[in-house]
N, C-alpha and C positions, 0 to 999 in steps of 0.2 A: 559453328560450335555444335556440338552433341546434343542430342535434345536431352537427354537426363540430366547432362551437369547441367545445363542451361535452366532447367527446371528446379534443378536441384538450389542453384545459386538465386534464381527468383523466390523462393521460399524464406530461406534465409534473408534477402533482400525486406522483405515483410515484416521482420522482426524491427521493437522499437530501439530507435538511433542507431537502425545499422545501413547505409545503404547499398547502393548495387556494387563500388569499390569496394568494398570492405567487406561484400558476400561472396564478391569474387576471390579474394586474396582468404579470407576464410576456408572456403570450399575446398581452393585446388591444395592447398595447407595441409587439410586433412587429409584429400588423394591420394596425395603425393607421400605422404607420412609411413615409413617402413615399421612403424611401433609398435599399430594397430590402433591408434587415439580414433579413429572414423569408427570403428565396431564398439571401443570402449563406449564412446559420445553417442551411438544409437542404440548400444544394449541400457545405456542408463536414463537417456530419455524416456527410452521405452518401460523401463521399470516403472521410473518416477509418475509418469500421463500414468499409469496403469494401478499405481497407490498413495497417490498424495490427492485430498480434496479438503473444499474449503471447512473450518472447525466449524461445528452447525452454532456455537456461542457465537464465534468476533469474526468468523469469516478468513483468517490466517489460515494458508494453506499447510497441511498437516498429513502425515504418514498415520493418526493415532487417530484414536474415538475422537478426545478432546486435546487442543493444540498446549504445546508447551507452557501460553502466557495465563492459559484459562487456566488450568491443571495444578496450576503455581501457589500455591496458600501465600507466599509470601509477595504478593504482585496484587494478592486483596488490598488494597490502601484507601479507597474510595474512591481512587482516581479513575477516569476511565477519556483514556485520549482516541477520537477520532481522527481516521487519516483515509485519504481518497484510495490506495492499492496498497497492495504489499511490498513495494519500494517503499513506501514511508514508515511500515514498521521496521523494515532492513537499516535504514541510513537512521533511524532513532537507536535502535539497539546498538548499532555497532558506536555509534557517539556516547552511548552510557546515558544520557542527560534524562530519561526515564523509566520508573518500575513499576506501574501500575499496568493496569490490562490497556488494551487495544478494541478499536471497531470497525472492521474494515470496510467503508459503503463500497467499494467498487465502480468508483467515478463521482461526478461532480452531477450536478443538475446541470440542463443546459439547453434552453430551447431551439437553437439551430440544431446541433444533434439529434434532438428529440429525445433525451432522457431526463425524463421523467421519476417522480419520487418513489412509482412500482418500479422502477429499472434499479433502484438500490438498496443496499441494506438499511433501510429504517427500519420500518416496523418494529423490529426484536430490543431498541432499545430503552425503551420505555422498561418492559420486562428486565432488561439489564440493570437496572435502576434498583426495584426492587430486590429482585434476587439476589443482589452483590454489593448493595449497601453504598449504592454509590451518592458521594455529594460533590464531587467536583467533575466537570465535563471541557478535556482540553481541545479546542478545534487545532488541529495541526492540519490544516489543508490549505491547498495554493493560495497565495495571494493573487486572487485574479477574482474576477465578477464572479465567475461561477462558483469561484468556492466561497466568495461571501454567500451568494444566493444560496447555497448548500448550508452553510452556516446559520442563516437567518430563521431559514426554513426548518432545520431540525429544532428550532430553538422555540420557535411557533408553535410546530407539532406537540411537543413532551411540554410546554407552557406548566412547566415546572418551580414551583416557588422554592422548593428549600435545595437547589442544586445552585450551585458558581458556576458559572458557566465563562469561561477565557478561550482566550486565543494566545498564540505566540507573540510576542515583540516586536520590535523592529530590529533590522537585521536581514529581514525579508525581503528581497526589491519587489515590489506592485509586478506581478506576473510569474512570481518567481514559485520553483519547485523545491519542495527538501531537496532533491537527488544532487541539485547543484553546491547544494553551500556545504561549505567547509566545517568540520565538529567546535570549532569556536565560535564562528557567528550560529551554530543552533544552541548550541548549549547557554549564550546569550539570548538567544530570542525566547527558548524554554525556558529561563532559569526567572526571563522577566516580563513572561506571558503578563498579560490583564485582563480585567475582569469586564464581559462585553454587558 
């Protein structure tokens, strides 16, 4: 095989839940493609790496000063829902089930990994607290060890009395991601969070 596509196809192979089949049949797709979709898809990546960063508020990735949900008067509610990337504020928005701001940490805690509480966005929410009047704090992160520990642990941290602090429902299976569940089991698991 060519070293470039071969290269080219191991790259893509690296992206998440795509594997080496599916970077293949990707790739030679584009190649092969008389449309121009290969120039469209690297003149817009390239755009995008080159103007989109994280909102210095929530951490959502953003073409602007401040991102969409910050910027938003009407997403002031008190609420303020954390979620591990920005797939979980994707699969919340496009399911409706909430209007309050967002906080992106950027992973879970995890000690095989080795991330640690400087590896994410804490810090800045304590300050979010203050600044934005918030009294409710929703954990939407994995059900798995790590994002309880991630949960516990911000909860330790901001040792916050006059905040609620919940999580989602059940609905959830033990290990599970938003990205998999369907807008009827979230908008059940959001609609009947509790209070941790």
């Amino acid at each position: 095989m060519n070293i470039k596509l071969e290269k080219l196809i191991k790259q893509f192979a690296k992206l998440p839940r795509i594997g080496n089949r599916a970077a293949t049949r990707v790739v030679l797709s584009l190649l092969q493609d008389k449309t121009g979709k290969a120039v469209a898809l690297a003149n817009s990546l390239l755009d995008t790496v080159q103007t989109i960063h994280p909102c210095p508020i929530c951490g959502v990735l953003t073409d602007k000063e401040v991102c969409e949900y910050c910027s938003n008067i009407d997403r002031q509610n008190g609420q303020l829902c954390i979620v591990r990337d920005l797939s979980d504020v994707l699969v919340l928005e496009n399911s409706g089930v909430f209007g309050g701001r967002y906080h992106v940490l950027g992973g879970n805690l995890s000690g095989i990994d080795g991330i640690t509480p400087n590896d994410l966005n804490i810090s800045t929410i304590e300050n979010r607290i203050k600044n934005e009047r918030i009294t409710e704090i929703i954990f939407a992160l994995p059900n798995t060890i790590e994002g309880k520990t991630t949960q516990q642990y911000i909860i330790s941290v901001l040792n916050n009395k006059n905040i609620t602090y919940s999580e989602l429902a059940s609905g959830i299976p033990l290990g599970g991601d938003l990205d998999y569940l369907d807008d009827g089991t979230l908008t059940l698991a959001f609609g009947g969070r509790k209070k941790i």
